[in-house]
C-alpha positions in Angstrom: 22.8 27.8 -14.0 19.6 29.8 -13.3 18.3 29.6 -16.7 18.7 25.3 -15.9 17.2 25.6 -12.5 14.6 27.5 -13.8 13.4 25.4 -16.7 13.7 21.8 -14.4 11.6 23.5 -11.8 9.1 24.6 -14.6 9.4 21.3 -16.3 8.4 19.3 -12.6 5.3 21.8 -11.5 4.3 20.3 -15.0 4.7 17.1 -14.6 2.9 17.3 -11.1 0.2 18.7 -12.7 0.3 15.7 -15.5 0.4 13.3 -12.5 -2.4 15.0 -11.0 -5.2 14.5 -13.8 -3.8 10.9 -14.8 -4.5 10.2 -10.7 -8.3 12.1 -11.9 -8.7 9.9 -14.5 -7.8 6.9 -12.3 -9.8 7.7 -9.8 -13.1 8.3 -11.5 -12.6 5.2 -13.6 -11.9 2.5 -10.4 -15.5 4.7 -8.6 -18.0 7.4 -10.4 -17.4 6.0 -14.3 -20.0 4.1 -16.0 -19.1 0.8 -17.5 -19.2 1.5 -20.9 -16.6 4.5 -20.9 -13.8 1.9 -20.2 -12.1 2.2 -23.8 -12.7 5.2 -24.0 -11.0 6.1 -20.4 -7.9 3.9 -21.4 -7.5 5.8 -24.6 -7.4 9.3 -22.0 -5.4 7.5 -19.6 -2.7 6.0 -21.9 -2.3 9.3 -23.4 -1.8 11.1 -20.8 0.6 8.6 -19.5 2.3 8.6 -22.8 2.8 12.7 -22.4 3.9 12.6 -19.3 6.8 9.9 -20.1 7.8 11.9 -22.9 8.2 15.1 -21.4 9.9 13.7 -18.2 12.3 11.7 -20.5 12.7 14.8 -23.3 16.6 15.6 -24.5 16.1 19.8 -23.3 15.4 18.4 -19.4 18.0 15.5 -19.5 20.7 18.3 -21.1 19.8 21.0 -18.1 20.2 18.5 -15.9 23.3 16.7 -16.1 25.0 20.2 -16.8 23.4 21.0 -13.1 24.9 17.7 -11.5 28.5 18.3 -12.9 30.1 18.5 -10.3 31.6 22.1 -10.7 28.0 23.2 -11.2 26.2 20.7 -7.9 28.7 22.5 -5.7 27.6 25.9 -6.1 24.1 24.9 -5.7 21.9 25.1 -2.2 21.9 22.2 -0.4 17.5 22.5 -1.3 18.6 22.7 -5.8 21.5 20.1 -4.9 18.8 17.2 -3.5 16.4 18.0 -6.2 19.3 18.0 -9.2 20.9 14.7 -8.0 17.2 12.7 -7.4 16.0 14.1 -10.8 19.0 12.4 -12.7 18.8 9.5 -11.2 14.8 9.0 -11.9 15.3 10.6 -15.6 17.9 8.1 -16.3 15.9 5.0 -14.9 12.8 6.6 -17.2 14.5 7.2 -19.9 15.5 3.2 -20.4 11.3 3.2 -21.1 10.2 3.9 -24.6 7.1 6.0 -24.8 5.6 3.6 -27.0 5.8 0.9 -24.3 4.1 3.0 -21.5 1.3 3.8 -24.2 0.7 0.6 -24.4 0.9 -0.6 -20.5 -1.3 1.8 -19.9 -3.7 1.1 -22.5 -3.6 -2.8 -21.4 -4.0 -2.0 -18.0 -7.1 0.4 -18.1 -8.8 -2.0 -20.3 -7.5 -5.0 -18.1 -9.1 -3.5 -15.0 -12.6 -3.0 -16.3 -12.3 -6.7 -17.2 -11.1 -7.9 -13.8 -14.2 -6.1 -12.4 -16.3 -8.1 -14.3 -14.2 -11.4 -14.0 -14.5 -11.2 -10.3 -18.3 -10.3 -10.3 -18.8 -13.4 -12.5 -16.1 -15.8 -10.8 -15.0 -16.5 -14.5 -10.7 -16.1 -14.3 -11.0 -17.0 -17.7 -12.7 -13.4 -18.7 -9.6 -12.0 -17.2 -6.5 -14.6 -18.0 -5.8 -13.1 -22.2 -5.2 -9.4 -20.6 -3.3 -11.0 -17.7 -0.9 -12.4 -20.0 -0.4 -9.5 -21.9 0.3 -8.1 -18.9 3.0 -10.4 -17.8 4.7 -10.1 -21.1 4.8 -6.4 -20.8 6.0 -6.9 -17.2 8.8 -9.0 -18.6 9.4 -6.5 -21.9 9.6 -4.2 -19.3 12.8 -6.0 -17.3 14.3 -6.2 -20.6 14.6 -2.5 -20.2 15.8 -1.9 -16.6 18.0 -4.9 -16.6 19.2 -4.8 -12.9 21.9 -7.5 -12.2 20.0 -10.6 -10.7 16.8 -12.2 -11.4 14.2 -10.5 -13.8 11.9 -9.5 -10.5 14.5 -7.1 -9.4 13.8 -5.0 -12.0 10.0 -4.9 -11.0 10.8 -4.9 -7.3 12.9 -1.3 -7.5 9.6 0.5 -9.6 7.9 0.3 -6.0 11.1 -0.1 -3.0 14.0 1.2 -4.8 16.8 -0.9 -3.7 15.2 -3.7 -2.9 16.2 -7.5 -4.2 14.4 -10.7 -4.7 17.8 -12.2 -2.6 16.8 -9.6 0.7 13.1 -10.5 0.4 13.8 -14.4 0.0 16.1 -14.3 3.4 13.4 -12.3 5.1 10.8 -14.3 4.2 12.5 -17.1 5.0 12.4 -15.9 8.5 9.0 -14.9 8.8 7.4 -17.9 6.9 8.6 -20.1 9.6 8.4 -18.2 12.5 4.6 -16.9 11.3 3.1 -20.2 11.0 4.8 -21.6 14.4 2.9 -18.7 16.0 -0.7 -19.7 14.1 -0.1 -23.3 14.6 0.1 -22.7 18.8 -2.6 -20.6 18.7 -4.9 -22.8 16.8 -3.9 -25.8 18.7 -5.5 -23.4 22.0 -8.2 -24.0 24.1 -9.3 -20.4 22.9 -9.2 -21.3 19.4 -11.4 -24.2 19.5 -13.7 -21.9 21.8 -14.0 -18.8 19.8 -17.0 -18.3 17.8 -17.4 -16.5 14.4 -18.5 -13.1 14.1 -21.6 -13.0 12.6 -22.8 -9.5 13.4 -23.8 -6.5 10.5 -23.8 -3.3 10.5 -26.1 -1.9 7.8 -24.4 1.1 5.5 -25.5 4.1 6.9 -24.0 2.9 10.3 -20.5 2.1 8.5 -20.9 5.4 7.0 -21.1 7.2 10.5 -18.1 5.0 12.0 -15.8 5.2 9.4 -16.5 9.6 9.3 -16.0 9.6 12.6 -12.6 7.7 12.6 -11.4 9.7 9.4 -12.2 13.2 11.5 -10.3 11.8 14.8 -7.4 10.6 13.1 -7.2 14.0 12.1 -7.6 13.8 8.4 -8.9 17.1 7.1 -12.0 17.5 5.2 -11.3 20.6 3.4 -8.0 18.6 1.6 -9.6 14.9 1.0 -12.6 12.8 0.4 -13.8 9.2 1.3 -15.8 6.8 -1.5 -16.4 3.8 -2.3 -14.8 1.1 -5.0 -14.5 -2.4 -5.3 -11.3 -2.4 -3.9 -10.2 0.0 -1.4 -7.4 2.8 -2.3 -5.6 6.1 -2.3 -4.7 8.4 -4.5 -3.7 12.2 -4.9 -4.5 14.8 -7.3 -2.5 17.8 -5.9 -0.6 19.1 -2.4 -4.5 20.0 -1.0 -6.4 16.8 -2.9 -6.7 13.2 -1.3 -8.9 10.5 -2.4 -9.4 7.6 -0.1 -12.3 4.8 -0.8 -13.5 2.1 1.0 -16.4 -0.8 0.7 -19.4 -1.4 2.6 -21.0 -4.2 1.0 -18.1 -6.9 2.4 -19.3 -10.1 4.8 -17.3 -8.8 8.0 -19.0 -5.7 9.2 -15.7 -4.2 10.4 -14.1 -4.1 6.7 -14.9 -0.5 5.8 -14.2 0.3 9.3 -10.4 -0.9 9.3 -10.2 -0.2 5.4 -11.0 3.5 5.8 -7.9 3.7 8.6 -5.4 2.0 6.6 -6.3 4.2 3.4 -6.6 7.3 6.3 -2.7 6.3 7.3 -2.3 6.6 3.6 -3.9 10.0 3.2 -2.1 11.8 6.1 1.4 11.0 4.6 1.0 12.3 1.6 -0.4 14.9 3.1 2.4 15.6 5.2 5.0 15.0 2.7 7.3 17.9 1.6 6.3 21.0 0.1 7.1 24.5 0.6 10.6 24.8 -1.0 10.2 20.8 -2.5 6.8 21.7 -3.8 5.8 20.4 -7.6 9.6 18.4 -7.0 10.6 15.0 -7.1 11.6 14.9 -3.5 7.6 15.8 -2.7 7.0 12.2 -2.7 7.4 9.0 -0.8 10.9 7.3 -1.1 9.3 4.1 -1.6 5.7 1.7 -1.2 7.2 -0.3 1.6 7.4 3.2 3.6 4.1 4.3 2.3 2.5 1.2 3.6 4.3 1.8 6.9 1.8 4.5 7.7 -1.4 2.9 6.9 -0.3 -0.7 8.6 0.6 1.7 11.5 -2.6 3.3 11.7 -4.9 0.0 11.0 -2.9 -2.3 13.2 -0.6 -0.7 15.8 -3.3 1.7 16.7 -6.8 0.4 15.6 -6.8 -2.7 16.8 -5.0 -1.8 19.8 -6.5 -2.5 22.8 -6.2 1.1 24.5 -7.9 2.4 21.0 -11.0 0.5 22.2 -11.1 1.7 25.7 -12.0 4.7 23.9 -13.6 4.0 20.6 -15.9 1.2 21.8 -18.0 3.6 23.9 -18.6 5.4 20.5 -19.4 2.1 18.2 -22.2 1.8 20.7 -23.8 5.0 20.3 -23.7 4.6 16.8 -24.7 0.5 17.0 -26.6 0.2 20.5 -28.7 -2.5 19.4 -26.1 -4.2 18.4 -23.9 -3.8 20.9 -25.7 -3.7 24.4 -24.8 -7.2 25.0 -21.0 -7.5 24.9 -18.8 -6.0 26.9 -15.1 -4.5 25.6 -12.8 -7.5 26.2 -15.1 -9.7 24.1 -15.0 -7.2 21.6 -11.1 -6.7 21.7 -10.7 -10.5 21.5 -13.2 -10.4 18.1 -11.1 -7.3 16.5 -8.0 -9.1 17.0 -9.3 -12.9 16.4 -7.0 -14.6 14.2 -8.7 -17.3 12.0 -7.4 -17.9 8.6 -9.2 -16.6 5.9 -9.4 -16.7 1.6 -9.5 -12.2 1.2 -6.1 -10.9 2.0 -7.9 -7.8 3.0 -9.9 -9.4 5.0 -7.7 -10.8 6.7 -6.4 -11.2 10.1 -2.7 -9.1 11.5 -1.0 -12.6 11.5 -2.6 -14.7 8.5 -2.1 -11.3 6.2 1.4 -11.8 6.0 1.1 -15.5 4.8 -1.4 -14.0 2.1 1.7 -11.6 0.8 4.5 -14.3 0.4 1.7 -16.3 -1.6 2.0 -13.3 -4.1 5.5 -12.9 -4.2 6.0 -16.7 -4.6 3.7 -16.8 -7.4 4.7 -13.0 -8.6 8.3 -14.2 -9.4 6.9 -17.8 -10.6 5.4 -16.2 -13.5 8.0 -13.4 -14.3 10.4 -16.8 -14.1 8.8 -18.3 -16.4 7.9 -21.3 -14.1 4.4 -21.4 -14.2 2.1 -19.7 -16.9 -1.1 -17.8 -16.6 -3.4 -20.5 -17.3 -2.1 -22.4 -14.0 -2.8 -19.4 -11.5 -5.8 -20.5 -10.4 -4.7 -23.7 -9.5 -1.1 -22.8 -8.1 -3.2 -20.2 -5.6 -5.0 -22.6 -4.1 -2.4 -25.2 -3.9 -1.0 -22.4 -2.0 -3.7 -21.2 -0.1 -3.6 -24.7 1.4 -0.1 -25.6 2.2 0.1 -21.6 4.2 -3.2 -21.3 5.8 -5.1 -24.8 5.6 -8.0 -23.7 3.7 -9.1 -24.2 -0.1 -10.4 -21.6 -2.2 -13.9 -22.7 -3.0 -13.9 -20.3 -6.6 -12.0 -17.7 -7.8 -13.7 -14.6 -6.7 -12.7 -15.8 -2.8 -8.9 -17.2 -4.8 -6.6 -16.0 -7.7 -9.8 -12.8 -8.8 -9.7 -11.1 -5.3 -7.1 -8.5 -5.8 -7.2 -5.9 -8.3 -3.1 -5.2 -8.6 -2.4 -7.3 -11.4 -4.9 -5.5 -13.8 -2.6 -2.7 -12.8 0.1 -4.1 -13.9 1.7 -3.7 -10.4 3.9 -7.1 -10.4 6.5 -6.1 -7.3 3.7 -4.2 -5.4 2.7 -7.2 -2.9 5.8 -7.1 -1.0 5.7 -3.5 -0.1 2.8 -4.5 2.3 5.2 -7.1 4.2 7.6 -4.2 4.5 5.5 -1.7 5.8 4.4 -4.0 7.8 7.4 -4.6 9.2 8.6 -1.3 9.5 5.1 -0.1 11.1 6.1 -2.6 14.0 9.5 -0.7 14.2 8.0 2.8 14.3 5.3 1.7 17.1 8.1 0.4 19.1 10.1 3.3 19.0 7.4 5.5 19.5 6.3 3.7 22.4 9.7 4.1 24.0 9.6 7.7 23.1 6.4 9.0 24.0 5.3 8.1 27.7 1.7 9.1 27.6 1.6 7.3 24.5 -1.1 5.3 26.3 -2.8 7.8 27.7 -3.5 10.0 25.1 -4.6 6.8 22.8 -7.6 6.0 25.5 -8.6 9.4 25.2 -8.9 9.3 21.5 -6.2 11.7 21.0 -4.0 11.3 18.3 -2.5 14.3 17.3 1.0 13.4 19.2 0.9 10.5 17.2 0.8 12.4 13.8 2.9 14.9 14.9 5.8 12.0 15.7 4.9 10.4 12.2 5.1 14.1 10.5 8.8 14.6 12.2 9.9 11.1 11.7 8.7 9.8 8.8 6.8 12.4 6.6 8.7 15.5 6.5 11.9 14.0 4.3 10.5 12.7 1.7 13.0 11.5 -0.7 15.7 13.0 0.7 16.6 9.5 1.9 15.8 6.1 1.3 13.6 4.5 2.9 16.2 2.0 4.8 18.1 5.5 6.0 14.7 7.0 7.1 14.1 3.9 9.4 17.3 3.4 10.5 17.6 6.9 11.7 14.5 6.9 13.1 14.7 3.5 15.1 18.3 2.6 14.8 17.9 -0.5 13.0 17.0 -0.9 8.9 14.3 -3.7 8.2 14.4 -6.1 11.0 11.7 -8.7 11.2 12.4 -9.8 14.2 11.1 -6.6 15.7 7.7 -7.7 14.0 7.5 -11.1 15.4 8.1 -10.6 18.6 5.2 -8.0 18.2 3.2 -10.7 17.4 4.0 -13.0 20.2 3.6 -10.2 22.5 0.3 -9.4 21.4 -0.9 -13.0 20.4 -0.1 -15.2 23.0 -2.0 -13.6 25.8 -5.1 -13.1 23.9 -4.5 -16.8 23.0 -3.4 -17.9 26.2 -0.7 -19.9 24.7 
């Protein structure tokens, strides 16, 4: 048994390593790469990719570990080799279902596909973009074929990113939310303080974004010496190693608090997975986040929960107008809490406000599973968005760019990604609740622009079990409930309907 233990732990430090220069490659490409190395890039990033698969799904690893997890063998084991043996089966057999071939070629499509979408989006022209979109679909279907859960094809796309999750769950909770979301924006918009409340039309040049969003980053207790903040076209995270954390951000958007709450959410991102696992789980699969839905958790926790909480601002407005006096000498905080948290619907889903953003998700997974369905085709998308766009939110996209081109998930091939942001944020509203009911100088300690209690509750209760459990177990032992939305919109009316003074 310790020759097996041996060789799977051997065979995961090199895998993390593998992931750790394909997350290099990604990185550079989506900030510091010029233009031109694009095929070039997708031939070093499909490769890579393709070793990686092979050696994770190789016959010597699959054979050491199935004699490990017989159960004679997973018995003897420590309850530290046991968590590791059982996980690594189960994510070798689900890989193993994947020819090599076919990753080569996703990843080949979709490092070439991204390059394009940059430009598409640049030029408003969906057209650029729509022949390596519907490669990408097809691969995204090819891919199905493979997995084959029981249900509809989307399941199969839906458990890459929230393992467990169905298109049946997300359908009843969004039938829910859907309703009970757009009652809430249809009482505030009918307010007197809707029809009052002004646009923001303030800027902050760079250099001032710069300063605000450092200053966040170092008070939210993200260290320097173990990450890195720069820009892209659309904001991200990604890690190289245990001790290396990207983050990016963009300056150059209309509302001058983007980079601001961008640089948070990618932050919340940043600090779990730098507080995931390691010692005994390093280079493991249990070193890792059980799912995208809890990932987003911590970066819709920090943006939202936190940030444009209004105890945040007590303190962190004071410092916005040492670093922006001349802009902000004139307004006093509660203006400025009613701006950060004014809800007006909008066409960038990252732009958008905490209600209208989760109208902007179930567009995606409606259209998502439309296409995987076979119910609408590529060529339609553009038109299907904004159909969309109007029946949810009441506004038309004018082009494409501000429609369909905005996000850059699809040129990843990440079809079953979108959803993940509903469910963290529907989690993070669980985990603020029960932290709240935990943690009585929660308040306190926010207004003094101390958040270290905070991480240190996240670390405990979210962070430090990595996939030792699911998701759904890590919530529900944590706040006693699993996904409940209902937790979420009564958030929302709490919050809301004050501010609104419905």
């Amino acid at each position: 048994m310790k020759e097996s233990l041996d060789f799977i732990y051997k065979e995961q430090k090199e895998l993390s390593t593998f992931s750790g220069i394909g997350a290099l490659l990604g990185w550079d490409q989506m900030t510091y790469m010029p233009p031109e190395g694009n095929v070039g890039r997708s031939e070093q990033i499909s490769l890579i990719s393709r070793l990686a698969h092979e050696k994770f799904t190789a016959d010597e690893l699959y054979r050491h570990v199935k004699k490990l997890n017989e159960i004679h063998n997973l018995e003897k084991l420590q309850e530290k080799d046991r968590a590791v043996v059982v996980r690594l089966e189960k994510d070798i057999e689900k890989s193993r279902k994947v020819p090599s071939e076919f990753v080569e070629r996703m990843s080949k499509t979709t490092a070439i596909a991204y390059t394009v979408w940059q430009e598409a989006r640049e030029k408003d022209k969906f057209l650029l973009f729509a022949p390596h979109l519907e490669k990408i679909v097809e691969l995204e279907k090819e891919y199905c074929t493979f997995i084959n859960l029981p249900g509809p094809a989307y399941n199969s796309l839906l458990d890459e990113y929230e393992e467990g999750m169905t298109v049946e769950t997300l359908k009843k909770e969004f039938a829910y939310l859907k309703p009970q979301i757009t009652e809430i924006l249809e009482k505030i918009t009918s307010s007197n303080v809707y029809r009052r409340q002004q646009a923001f039309d303030m800027k902050f040049d760079v250099e001032k974004q710069k300063r605000i969003c450092d200053f966040v980053v170092k008070k939210m207790n993200l260290p320097k010496r173990r990450s890195r903040l720069d820009v892209s076209t659309h904001p991200f995270t990604t890690s190289m190693g245990d001790d290396d954390v990207r983050i990016t951000t963009n300056y150059e958007r209309k509302n001058p608090l983007f980079s601001f709450f961008s640089t948070v959410h990618e932050a919340g991102h940043a600090l779990y997975e730098l507080g995931l696992p390691r010692d005994e789980f390093k280079n493991t699969v249990i070193s890792d986040a059980p799912s995208l839905g809890l990932h987003e958790s911590q970066s819709r926790f920090w943006e939202n929960m936190i940030a444009r909480n209004k105890h945040f601002w007590n303190y962190f407005y004071s410092e916005f107008q040492k670093i922006a006096p001349e802009k902000l000498k004139d307004m006093d905080i509660e203006t400025w809490y009613r701006y950060v948290n004014q809800v007006r619907p909008s066409f960038i889903r990252v732009e958008a406000d905490e209600l209208t953003y989760c109208l902007h998700v179930i567009l995606r997974f409606e259209l998502e599973l439309a296409l995987i369905d076979g119910e609408i085709k590529v060529s339609e998308l553009p038109m299907c968005w904004n159909e969309k766009m109007t029946e949810m939110l009441g506004i038309t996209p004018k082009n494409d760019k501000e429609g369909v081109l905005q996000d850059m998930h699809w040129s990843g091939g990440s079809f079953g990604y979108f959803p993940t942001y509903m469910i963290g944020t529907i989690y993070a509203s669980q985990l603020f609740k029960q932290l709240s009911q935990e943690n009585s100088s929660l308040i306190e300690k926010i207004e003094q622009g101390n958040f270290i209690n905070i991480l240190s509750w996240l670390r405990k209760n979210v962070h430090q079990y990595g996939r030792l459990m699911t998701a759904d177990e890590i919530i529900k032992k944590t706040c006693g409930d699993g996904l409940n939305s209902k937790v979420f919109v009564s958030y929302l009316k709490d919050k809301y309907y004050p501010l609104y003074d419905v």
